[in-house]
N, C-alpha and C positions, 0 to 999 in steps of 0.2 A: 456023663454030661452031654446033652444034643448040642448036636453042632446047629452054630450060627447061620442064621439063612444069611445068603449071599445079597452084598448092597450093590446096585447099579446104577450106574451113571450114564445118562442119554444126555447127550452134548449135541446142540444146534445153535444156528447162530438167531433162529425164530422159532416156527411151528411144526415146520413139515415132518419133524422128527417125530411126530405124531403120529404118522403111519409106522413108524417102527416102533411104538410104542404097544401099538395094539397087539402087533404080534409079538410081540415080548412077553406081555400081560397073559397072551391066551396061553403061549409056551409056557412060562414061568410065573405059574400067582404065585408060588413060596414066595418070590425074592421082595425083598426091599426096592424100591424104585424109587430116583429123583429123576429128573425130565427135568434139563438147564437149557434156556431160550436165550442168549447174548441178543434180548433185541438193542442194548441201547447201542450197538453196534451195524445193526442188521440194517441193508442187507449186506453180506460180507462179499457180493462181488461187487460192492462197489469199491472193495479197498484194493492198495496194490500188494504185491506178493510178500513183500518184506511186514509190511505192515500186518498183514490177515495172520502170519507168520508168529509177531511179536502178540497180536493180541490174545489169540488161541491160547499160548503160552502163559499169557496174564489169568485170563476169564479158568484156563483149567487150572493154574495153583492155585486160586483158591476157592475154585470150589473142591477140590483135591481136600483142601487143608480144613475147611468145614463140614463135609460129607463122608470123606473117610470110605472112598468105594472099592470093591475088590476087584471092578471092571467097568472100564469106559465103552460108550457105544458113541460113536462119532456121527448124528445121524443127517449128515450136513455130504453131501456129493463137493461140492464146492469147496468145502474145510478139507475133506481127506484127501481129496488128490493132490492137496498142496502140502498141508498140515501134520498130517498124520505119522510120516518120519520125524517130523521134528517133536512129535510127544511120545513118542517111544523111544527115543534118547534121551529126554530129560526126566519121565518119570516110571517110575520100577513097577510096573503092575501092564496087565495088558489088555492094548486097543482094539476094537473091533471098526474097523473104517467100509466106509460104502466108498461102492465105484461103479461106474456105469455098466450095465448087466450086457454088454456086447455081445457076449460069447453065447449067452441064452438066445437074444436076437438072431443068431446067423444059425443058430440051428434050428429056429422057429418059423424063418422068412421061406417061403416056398418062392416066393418072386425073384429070390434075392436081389433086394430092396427096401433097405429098410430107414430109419430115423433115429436118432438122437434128439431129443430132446431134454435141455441143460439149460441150466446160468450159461454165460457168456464165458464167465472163466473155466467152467468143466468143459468145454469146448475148443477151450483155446490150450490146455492143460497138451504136454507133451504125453502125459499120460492114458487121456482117452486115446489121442492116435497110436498109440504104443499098443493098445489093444488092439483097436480095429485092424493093425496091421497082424499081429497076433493070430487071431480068431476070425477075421474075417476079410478075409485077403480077394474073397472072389465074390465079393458082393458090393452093390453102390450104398453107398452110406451118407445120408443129407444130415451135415449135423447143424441141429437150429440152436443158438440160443437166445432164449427170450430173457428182456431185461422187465417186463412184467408180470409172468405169470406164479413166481414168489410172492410176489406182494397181494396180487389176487386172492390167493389161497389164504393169505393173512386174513385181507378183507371177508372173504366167505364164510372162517371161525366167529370172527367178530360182530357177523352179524350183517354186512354190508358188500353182499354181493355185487359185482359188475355186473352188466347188463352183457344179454348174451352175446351182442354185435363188437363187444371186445373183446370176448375170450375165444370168439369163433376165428375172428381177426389174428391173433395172438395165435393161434394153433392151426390155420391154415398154411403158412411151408410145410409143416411137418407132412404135409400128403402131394408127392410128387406122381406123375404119372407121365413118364417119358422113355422114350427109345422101347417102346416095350415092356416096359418093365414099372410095376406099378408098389407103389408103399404096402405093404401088409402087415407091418410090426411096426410100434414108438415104442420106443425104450425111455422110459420116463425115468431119465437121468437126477434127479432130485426131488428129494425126499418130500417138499409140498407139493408136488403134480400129481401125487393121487388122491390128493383132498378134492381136485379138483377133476377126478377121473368121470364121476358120473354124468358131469354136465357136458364134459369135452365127447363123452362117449356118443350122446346125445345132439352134438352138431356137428359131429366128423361128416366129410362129405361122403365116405363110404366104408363099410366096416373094416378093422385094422386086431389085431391084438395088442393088447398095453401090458409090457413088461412092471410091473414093479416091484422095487430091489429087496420089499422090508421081509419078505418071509425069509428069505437069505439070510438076510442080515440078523434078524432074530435068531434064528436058526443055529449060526456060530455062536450068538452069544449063549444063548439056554445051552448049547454045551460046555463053554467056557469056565460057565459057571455052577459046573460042577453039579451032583443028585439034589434031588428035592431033599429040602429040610423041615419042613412042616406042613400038616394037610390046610391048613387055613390061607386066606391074601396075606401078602406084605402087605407093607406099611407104602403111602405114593404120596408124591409130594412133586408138584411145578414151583420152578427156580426163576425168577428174570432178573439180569441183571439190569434192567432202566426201569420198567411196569408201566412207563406212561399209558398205554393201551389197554391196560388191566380192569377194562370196567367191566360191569354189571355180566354184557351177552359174554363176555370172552371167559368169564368164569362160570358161568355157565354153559360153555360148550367144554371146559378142559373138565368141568365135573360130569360131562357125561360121557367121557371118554376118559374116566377110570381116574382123576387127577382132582379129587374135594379139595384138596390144600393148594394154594396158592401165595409162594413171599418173593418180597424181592430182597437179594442178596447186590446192594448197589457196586457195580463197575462202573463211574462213567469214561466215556470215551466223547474224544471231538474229533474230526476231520478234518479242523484247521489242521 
């Protein structure tokens, strides 16, 4: 009897989990792919720890419980530095979690000098500085976090680009040029900033290298998940738990980026 192609689960709390999606796809067409968006939650640093905590926990039983996946990919920076212990306690199968690529950055910085670029909570997390102390002990590290540049990236899928003088605005700390010693590396600390790599590439004030985490992260998972089981694609499907956003352009950007299906699986949430 052939074995079962392996079903995978890409958990974010929006879109950006879409850059790990691609290289997921180019590593592994066998597999079965869902891609779950908790927008009616997003963005998740707006919540506080205990809360982002309790809902992860909600939004993955049940998709857990109607997907049925042999492995999670957590493609949320923000989710897993907080998250990602507490779903490998509660559920029997294993996560794949993104974390800010530090260690790649300090081996890459000739200036030693580099950037972080994050949400506010990947930033403020005891676990990026747990790294940088780690890995990169003898370099200056500017970590930014921007409370926009998620939602941008939303917007740019959707069809409703910002205009340049805000995202230029928006990714200007990330280039420091002090004491000597000048930016050369961002580590594009979550998962939507390199939806939005071309443009940012495009108004840096001077050229830089841009880490990002998804070949990684793909990378552990196509092994996790075990040899290829069939020469053909799996089967791909996009999940949201709210959809309000789900018009016309948006399903037509996640179907050209390998995702024809489109439903929503309702969670709601409030922030009262």
């Amino acid at each position: 009897m052939p074995a079962v192609a392996p079903r995978i689960l890409v958990l974010d709390s929006g879109l950006g989990g879409l850059t790990v999606l691609a290289e997921l796809m180019r590593l592994r067409p066998d597999a079965d792919i869902v891609y779950a968006a908790d927008d009616a939650a997003f963005p998740y640093g707006a919540l506080a720890p205990d809360a982002m905590v309790a809902r992860c926990l909600l939004v993955a039983e049940r998709l857990l419980a109607v997907h049925r996946p042999d492995l999670v990919v957590v493609a949320c920076n923000t989710m897993a530095t907080l998250v990602l212990p507490h779903l490998r306690r509660r559920f029997d199968l294993p996560f794949v979690g993104t974390v800010p690529a530090i260690k790649p950055a300090a081996s890459a910085s000739r200036t030693r000098r580099f950037t972080v670029l994050a949400t506010p909570g990947t930033v403020e997390r005891d676990y990026t500085r747990g790294l940088i102390e780690a890995y990169a002990g003898d370099c200056r590290v500017d970590l930014v976090g921007s409370r926009v540049l998620a939602g941008y990236a939303e917007a740019e899928l959707a069809g409703l680009p910002v205009p340049d003088e805000a995202l230029s605005a928006a990714i200007a700390p990330c280039f420091v040029d002090r004491d000597g010693a000048r930016t050369d590396v961002v580590v594009l600390a979550c998962t939507h900033y390199p939806l939005l790599r071309a443009r940012m590439e495009g108004l840096a004030p001077w050229p830089v290298a841009w880490i990002d985490p998804a070949p990684a992260i793909a990378r552990r998972a196509a092994e996790l998940a075990g040899p290829a089981t069939r020469a053909s694609d799996g089967d791909r499907l996009a999940v949201f738990t709210g959809g309000t956003g789900l018009g016309p352009a948006l399903r037509a950007a996640l179907a050209a980026r390998g995702l024809p299906h489109a439903v929503v699986l309702p969670v709601p949430f409030s922030r009262d």
